[in-house]
Structure formats: structure tokens, C-alpha cells
ROKETOR-418258 format. One record per residue (C-alpha): residue in three letters; chain; x, y, z negated. Coordinates in Angstrom, 3 decimals. Each point is the difference from the previous one (the first is absolute). Layout:
! ROKETOR-418258
<r code="ALA" unit="A" x="X" y="Y" z="Z"/>
...
This chain:
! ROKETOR-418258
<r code="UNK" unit="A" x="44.845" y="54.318" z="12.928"/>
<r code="UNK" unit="A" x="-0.277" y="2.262" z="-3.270"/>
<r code="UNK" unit="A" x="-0.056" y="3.097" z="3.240"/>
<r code="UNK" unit="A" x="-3.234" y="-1.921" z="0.862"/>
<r code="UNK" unit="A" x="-1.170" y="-0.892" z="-3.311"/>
<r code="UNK" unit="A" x="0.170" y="4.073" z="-0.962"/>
<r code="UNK" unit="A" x="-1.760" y="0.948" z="3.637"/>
<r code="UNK" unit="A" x="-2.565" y="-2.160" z="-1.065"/>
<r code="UNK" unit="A" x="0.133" y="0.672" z="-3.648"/>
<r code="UNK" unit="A" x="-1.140" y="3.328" z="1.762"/>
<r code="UNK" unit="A" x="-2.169" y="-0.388" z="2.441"/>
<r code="UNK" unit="A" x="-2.231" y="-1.968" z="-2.037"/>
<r code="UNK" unit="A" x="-0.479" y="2.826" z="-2.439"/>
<r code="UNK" unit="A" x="-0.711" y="2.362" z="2.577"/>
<r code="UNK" unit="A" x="-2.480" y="-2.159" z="0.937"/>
<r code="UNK" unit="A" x="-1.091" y="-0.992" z="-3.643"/>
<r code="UNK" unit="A" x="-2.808" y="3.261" z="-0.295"/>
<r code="UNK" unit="A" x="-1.437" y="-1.043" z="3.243"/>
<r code="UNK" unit="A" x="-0.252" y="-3.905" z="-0.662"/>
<r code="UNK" unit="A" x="0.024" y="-0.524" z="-3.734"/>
<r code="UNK" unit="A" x="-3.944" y="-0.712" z="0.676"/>
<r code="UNK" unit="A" x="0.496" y="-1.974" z="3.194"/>
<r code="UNK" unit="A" x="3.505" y="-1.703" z="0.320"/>
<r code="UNK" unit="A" x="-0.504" y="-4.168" z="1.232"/>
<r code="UNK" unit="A" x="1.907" y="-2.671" z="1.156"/>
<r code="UNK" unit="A" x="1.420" y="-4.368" z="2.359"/>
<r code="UNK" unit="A" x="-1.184" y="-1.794" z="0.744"/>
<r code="UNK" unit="A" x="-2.862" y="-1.064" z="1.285"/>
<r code="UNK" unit="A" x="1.714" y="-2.429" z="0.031"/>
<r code="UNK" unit="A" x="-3.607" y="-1.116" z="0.786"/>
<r code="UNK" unit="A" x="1.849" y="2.451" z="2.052"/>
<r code="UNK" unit="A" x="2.612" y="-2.009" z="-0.110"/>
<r code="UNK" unit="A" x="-1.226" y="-3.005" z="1.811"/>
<r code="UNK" unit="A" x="-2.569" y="-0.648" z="2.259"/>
<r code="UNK" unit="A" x="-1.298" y="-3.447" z="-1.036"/>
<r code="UNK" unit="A" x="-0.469" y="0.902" z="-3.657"/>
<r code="UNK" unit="A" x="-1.806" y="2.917" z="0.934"/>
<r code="UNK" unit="A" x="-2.838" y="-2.347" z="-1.267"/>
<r code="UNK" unit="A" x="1.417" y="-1.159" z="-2.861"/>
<r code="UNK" unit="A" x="0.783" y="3.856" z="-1.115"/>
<r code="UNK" unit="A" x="-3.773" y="1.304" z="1.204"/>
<r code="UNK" unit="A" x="-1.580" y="-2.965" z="-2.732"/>
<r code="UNK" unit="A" x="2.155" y="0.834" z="-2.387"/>
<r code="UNK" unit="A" x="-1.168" y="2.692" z="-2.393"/>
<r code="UNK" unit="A" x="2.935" y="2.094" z="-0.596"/>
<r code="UNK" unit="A" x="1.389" y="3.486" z="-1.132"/>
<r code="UNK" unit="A" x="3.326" y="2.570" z="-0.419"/>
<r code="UNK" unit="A" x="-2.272" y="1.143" z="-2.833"/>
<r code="UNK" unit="A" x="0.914" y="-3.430" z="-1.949"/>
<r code="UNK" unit="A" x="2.754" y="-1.336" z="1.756"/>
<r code="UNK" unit="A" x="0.514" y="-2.172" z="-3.551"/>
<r code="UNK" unit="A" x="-3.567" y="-1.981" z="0.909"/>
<r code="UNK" unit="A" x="1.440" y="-1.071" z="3.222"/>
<r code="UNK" unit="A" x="0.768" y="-3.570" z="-1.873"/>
<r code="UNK" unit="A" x="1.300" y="-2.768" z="1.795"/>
<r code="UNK" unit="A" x="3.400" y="0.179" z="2.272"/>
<r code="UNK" unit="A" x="-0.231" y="3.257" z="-0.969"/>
<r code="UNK" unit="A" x="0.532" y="-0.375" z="-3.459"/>
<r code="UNK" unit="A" x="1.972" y="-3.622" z="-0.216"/>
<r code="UNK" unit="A" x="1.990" y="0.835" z="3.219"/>
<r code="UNK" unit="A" x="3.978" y="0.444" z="-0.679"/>
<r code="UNK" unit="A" x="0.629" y="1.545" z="3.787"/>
<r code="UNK" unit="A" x="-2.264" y="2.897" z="0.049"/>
<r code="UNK" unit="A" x="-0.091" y="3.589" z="2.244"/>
<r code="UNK" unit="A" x="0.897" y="2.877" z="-0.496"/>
<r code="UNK" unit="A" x="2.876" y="-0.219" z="-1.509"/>
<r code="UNK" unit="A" x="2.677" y="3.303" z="-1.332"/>
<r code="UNK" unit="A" x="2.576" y="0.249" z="2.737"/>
<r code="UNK" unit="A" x="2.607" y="0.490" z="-3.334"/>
<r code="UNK" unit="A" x="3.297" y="-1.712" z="-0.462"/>
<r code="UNK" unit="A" x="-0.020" y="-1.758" z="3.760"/>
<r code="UNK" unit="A" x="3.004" y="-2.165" z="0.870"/>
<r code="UNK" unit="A" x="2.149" y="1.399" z="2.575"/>
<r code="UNK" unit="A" x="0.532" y="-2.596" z="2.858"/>
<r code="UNK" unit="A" x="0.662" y="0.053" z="4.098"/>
<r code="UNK" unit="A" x="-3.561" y="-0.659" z="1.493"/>
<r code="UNK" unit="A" x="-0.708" y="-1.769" z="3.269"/>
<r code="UNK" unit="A" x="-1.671" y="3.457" z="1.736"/>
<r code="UNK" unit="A" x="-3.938" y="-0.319" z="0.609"/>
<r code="UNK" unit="A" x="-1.174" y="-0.763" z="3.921"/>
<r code="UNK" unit="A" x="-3.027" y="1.997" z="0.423"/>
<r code="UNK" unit="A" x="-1.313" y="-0.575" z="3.520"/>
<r code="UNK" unit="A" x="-3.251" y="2.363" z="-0.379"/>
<r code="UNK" unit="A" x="-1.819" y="1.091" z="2.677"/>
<r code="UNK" unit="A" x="-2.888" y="2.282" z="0.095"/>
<r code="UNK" unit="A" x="-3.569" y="-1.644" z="-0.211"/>
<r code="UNK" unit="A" x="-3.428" y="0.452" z="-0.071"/>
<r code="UNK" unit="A" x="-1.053" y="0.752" z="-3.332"/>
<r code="UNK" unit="A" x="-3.125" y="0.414" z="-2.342"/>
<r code="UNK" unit="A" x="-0.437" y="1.674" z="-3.548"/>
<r code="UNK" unit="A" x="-2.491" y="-1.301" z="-2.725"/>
<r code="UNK" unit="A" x="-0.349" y="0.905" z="-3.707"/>
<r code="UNK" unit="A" x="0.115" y="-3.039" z="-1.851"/>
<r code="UNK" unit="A" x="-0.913" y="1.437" z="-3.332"/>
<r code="UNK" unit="A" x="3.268" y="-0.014" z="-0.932"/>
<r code="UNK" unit="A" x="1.811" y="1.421" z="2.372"/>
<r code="UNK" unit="A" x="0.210" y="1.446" z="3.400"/>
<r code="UNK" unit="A" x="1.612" y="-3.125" z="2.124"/>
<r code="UNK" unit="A" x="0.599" y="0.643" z="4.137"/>
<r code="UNK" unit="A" x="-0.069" y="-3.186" z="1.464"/>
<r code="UNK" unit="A" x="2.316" y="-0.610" z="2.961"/>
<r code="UNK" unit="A" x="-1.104" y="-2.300" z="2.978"/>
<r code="UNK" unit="A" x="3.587" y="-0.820" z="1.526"/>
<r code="UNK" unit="A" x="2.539" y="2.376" z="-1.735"/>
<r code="UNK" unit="A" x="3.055" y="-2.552" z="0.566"/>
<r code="UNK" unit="A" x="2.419" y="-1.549" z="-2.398"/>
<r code="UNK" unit="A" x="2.108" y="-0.095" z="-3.676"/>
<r code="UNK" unit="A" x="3.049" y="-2.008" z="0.347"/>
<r code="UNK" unit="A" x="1.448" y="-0.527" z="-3.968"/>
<r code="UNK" unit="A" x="2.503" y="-2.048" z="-0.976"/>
<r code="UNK" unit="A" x="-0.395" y="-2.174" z="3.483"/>
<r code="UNK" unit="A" x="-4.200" y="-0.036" z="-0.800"/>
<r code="UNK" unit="A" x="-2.054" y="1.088" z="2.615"/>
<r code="UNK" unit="A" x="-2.859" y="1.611" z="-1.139"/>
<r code="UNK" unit="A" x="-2.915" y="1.982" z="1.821"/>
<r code="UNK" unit="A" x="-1.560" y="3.265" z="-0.931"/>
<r code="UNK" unit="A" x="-3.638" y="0.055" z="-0.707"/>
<r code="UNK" unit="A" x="-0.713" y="3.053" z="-2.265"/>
<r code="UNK" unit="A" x="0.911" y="2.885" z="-1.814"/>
<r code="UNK" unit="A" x="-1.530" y="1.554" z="-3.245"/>
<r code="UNK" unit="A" x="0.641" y="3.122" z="-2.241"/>
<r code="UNK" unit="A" x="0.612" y="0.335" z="-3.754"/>
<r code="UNK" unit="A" x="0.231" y="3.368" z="-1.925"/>
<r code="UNK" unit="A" x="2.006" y="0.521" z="-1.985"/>
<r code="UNK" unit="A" x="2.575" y="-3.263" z="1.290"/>
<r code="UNK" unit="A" x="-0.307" y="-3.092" z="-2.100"/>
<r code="UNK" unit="A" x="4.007" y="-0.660" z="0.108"/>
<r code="UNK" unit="A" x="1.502" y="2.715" z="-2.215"/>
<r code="UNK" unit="A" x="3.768" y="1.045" z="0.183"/>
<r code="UNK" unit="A" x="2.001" y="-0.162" z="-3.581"/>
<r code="UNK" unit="A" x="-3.913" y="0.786" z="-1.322"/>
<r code="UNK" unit="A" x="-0.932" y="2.487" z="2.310"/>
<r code="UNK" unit="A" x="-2.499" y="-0.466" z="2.375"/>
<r code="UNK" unit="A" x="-0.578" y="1.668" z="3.420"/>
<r code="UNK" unit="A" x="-2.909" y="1.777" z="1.726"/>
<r code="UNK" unit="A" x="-0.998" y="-3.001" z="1.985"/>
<r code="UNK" unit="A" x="0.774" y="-2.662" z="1.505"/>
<r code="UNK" unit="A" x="-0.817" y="-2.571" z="2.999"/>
<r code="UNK" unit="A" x="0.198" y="-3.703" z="0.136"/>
<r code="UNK" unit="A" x="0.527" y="-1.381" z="3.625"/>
<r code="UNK" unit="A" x="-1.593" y="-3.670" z="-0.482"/>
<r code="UNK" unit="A" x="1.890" y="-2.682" z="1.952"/>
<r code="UNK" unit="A" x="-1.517" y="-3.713" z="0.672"/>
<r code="UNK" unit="A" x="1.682" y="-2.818" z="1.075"/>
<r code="UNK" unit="A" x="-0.654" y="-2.899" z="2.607"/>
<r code="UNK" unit="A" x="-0.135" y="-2.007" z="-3.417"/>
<r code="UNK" unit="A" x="-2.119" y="2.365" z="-1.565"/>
<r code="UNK" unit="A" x="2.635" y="1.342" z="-3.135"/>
<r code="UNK" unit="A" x="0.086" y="3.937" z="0.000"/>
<r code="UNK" unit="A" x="2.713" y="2.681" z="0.063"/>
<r code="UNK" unit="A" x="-0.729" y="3.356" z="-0.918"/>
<r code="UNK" unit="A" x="2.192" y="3.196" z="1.033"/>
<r code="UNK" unit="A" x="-0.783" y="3.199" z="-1.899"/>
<r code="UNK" unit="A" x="0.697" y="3.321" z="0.797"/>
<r code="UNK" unit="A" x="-0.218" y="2.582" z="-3.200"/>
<r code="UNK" unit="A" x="-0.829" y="3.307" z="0.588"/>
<r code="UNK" unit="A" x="0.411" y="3.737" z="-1.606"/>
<r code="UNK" unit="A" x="-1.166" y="3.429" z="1.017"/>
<r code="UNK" unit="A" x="1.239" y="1.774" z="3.282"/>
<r code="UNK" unit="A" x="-0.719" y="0.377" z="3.286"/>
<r code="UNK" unit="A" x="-2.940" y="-1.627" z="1.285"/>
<r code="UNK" unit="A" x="-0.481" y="-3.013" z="2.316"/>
<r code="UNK" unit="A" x="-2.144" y="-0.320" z="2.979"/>
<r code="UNK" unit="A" x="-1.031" y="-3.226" z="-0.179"/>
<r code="UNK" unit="A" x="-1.417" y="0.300" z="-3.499"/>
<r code="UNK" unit="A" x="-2.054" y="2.854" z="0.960"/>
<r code="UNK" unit="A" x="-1.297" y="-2.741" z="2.762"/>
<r code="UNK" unit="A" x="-0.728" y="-2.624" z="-2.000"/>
<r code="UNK" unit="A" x="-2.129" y="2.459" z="-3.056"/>
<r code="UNK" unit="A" x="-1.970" y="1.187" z="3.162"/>
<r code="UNK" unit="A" x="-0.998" y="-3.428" z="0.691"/>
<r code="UNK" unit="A" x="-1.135" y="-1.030" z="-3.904"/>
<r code="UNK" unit="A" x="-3.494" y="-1.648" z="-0.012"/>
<r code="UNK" unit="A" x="-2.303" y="0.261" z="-3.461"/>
<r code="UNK" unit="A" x="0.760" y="-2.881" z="-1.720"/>
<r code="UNK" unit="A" x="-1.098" y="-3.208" z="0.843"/>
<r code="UNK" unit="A" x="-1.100" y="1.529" z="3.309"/>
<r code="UNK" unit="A" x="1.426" y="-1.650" z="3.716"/>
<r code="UNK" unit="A" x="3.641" y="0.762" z="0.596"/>
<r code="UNK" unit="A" x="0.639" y="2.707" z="2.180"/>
<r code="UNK" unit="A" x="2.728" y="-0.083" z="3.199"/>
<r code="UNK" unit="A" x="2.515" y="2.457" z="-0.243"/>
<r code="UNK" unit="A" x="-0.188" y="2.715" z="2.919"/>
<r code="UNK" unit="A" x="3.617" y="-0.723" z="1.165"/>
<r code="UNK" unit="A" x="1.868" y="-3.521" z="-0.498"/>
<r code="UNK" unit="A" x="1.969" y="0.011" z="-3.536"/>
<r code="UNK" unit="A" x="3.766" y="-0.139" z="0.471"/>
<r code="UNK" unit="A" x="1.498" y="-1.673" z="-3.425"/>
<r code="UNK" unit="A" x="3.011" y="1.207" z="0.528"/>
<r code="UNK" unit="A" x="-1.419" y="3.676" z="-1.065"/>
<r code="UNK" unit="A" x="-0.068" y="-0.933" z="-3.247"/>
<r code="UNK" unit="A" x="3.669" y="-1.190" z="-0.752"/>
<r code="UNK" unit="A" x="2.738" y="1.870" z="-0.284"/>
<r code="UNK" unit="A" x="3.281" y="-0.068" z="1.936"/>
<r code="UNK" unit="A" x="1.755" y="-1.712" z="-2.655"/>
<r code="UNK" unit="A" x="-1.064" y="-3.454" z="-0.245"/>
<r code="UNK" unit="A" x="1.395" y="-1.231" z="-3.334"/>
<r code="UNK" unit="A" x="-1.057" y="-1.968" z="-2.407"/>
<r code="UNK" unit="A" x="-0.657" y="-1.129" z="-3.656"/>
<r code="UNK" unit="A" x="-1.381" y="-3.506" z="0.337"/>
<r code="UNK" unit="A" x="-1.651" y="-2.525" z="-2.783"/>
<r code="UNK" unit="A" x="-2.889" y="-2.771" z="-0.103"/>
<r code="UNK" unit="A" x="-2.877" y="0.850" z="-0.941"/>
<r code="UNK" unit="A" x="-4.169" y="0.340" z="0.529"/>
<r code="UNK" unit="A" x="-2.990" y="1.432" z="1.123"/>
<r code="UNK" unit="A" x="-0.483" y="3.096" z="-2.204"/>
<r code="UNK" unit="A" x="-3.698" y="-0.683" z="-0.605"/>
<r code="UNK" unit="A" x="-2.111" y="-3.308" z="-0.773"/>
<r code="UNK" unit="A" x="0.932" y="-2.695" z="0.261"/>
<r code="UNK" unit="A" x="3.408" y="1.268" z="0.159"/>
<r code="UNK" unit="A" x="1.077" y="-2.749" z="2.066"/>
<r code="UNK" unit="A" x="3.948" y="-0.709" z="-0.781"/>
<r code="UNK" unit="A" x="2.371" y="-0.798" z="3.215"/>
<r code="UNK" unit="A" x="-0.088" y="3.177" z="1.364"/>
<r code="UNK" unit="A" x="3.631" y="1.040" z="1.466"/>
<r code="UNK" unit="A" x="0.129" y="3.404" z="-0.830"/>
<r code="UNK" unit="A" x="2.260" y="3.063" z="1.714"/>
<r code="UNK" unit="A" x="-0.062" y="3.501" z="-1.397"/>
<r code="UNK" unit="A" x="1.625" y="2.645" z="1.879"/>
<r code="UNK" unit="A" x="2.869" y="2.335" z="-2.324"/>
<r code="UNK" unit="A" x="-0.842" y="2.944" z="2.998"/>
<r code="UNK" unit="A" x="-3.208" y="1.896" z="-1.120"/>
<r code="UNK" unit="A" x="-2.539" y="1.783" z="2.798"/>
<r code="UNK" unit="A" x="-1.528" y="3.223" z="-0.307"/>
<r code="UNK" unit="A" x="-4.190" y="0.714" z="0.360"/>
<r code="UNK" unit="A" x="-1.312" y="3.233" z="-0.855"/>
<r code="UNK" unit="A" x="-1.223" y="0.357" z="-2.990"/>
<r code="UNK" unit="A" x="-3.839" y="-0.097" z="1.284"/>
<r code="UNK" unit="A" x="0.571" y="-2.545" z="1.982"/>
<r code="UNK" unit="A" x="0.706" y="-2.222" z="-3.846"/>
<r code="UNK" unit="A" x="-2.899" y="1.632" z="-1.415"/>
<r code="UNK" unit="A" x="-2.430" y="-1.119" z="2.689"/>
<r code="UNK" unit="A" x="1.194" y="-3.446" z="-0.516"/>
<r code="UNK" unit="A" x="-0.100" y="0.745" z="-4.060"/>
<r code="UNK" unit="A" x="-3.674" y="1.382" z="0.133"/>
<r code="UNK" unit="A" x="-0.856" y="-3.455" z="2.029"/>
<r code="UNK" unit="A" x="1.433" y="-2.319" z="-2.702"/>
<r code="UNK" unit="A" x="1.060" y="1.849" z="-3.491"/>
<r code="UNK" unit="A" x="2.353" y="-2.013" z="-2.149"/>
<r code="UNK" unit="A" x="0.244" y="-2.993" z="2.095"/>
<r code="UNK" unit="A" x="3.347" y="-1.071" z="-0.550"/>
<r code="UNK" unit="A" x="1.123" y="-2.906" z="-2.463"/>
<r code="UNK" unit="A" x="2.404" y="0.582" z="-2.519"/>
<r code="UNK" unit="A" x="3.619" y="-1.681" z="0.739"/>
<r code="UNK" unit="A" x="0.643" y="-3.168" z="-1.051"/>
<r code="UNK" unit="A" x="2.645" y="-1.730" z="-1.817"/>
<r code="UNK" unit="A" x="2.746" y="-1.191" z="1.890"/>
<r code="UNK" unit="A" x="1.026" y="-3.232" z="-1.937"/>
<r code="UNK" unit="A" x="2.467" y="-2.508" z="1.131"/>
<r code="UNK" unit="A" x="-0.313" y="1.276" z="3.729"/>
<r code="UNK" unit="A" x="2.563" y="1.568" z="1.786"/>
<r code="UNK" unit="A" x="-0.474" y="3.917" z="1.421"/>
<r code="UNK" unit="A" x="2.331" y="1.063" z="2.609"/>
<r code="UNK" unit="A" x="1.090" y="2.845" z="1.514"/>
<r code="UNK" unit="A" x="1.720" y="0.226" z="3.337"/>
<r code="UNK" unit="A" x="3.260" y="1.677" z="0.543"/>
<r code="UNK" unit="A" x="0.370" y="-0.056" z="3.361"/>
């Protein structure tokens, strides 16, 4: 991990000259959930004054992002990810640039079934590493049949480009205009890496309400995008990523499989 935390460490200041104006951030989690989407829209809210957020937000003792720091070593149960490619649409929130996924297939965690709806971008990531943030990062939002929510996130530092990012910018609406469908069907999987592992901890949606519950899985393996590919997400969104949050009495894990 301190390999990755120095890769990052400098990738992000490559990147800092070209984003120090436009660098954003998770969640919509109004991103992160389909049926608060109206809760989020009629609440007035803002990465410019993440300290007004008030309620949960403020009096909440599980709260997202957290610093991925001093993790507990244990032998994880391996994630199930039955994905499949889907049809797929892009909106801009206002907050974030969230692809929404009409059958993408399936999160197994910790024997929970749960089914992926969406995907969002943050830049820079809102989990840091030992204080260090990354370039980006994307949260994978899971529902299941009882409505509680996992989320899977993927950080992300400068590299070699990916495809399907370049697919879904082409496909960004203005904001608040009607989604638009992706040219090709979105294959999840082209945004993971090959090493599935994870650091794991409760917590919540990263924006109001901040909603507690929410089973969240972190991979340790970054992915690469090109360094315009983050900046066309940053120029969307600047500075829309919340600040980590105290971890507190829960537990943080890190698997050591």
C-alpha cells in the first residue's frame, strides 16, 4: 500500500496544475440512490459548505468517506460480482456525472445480494489513503431487494486511458437536461481492476441526507484514466468531494487474502 499511496501521492500532483481550479467529488449519492434522488434535488446543498449540510450529516457517528489508514488485517469472504453489460444512460445531476445502468447484474457481499443501478465520478476520490487522496474515484451503487445499499468504489490515478470513460463524457447532457443513452451498452466490469480486494466498513451516503446503513467496499487495487479524461470530469464538478470522516468506534478492515 505505501507503493500505491506514493503513485498516487504522484499522480495527483501531476495533475494538481491542471485541476487545482476544477477537482470534484461521491456521491451523488443522490447519485447514490435512486429513490432519494428527490429528497437530494429539494434539498439545497453544496461542496462549497459541506459544514451547513446539518442534520445526519452533522449528528451522524457512521459517516463516508472515511481515510483508508490503520485497517485491520483479516481473511475476507471474496466479492461475487455477476455484472453483465446493460443499457445505459448518462445525466448531470449537478453534482456529478452518474451513468445509470438498466440491468447491469449483481454484488454478492458478505452472502447479500445486491443489484447494480448506477455509477458516479468524484475528483479528486473522497476516501484518501494514510491522507493522501487520489485523482478520482467511482462509486458503483448497489440496492437491495430490501432496499439497504452497498457501494463498491474503484479509486483512480493517472495512466493509460479507458475506453469506456471516453464513452460515457461523450454522452454528458447540460445539466438538468434528459439523460442521454450511451452509443454502445456499458460493461461494469471496465471499470474494476483485476484484483478484487477489499477494505470494507459501514458507512453513508456521501451527500445529504447522508443516509447511514450503507455497506461499504473500497478496492486496495487503483485504475488508471488519462489525465484528461479526470479533468473533463473535474471541469464538470470542481471540488465536489467531502472531506473524510471520523472513523469512531467502527471497525475498518482490510482483506488479506
Amino acid at each position: 500500500m505505501a507503493a500505491l499511496r506514493s503513485t498516487a501521492l504522484g499522480g495527483f500532483v501531476l495533475l494538481t496544475a491542471v485541476l487545482t481550479t476544477l477537482l470534484a467529488g461521491c456521491s451523488d449519492d443522490e447519485d447514490d440512490h435512486a429513490h432519494l434522488d428527490d429528497a437530494h434535488e429539494a434539498h439545497e446543498w453544496s461542496y462549497a459548505d459541506v459544514d451547513a449540510w446539518g442534520e445526519t450529516c452533522a449528528s451522524g457517528t457512521e459517516q463516508s468517506p472515511v481515510d483508508l489508514a490503520d485497517a485491520v488485517p483479516e481473511e475476507l469472504v471474496d466479492l461475487e460480482l455477476d455484472y453483465r453489460t446493460s443499457p445505459a444512460t448518462v445525466a448531470d445531476t449537478g453534482h456529478s456525472v452518474q451513468t445509470t445502468l438498466e440491468d447491469a447484474g449483481t454484488m454478492t457481499r458478505d452472502g447479500e445480494t445486491y443489484a447494480l443501478r448506477q455509477f458516479h465520478v468524484h475528483t479528486p476520490s473522497e476516501h484518501h489513503v494514510d491522507g493522501v487522496p487520489y485523482a478520482a474515484e467511482v462509486h458503483l451503487v448497489h440496492e437491495g431487494e430490501d432496499g439497504e445499499l452497498a457501494v463498491l468504489a474503484v479509486l483512480v490515478e493517472p495512466g493509460a486511458g479507458n475506453p469506456l470513460v471516453d464513452d460515457v463524457l461523450a454522452h454528458v447532457p447540460g445539466e438538468g437536461d434528459d439523460p442521454m443513452a450511451t452509443t454502445a451498452d456499458v460493461d461494469p466490469l471496465a471499470l474494476l481492476p483485476a484484483d478484487l480486494e477489499t477494505f470494507r466498513y459501514d458507512g453513508s451516503l456521501t451527500t445529504p441526507p447522508c443516509t447511514e446503513g450503507v455497506a461499504w467496499s473500497v478496492l486496495e487495487t487503483p485504475v488508471t484514466w488519462s489525465a484528461e479524461q479526470v479533468a473533463a470530469f473535474a471541469r464538470l464538478h470542481p471540488d465536489s468531494n467531502r472531506p473524510p470522516q471520523p472513523l469512531g468506534e467502527r471497525e475498518l478492515v482490510q482483506d488479506v487474502n
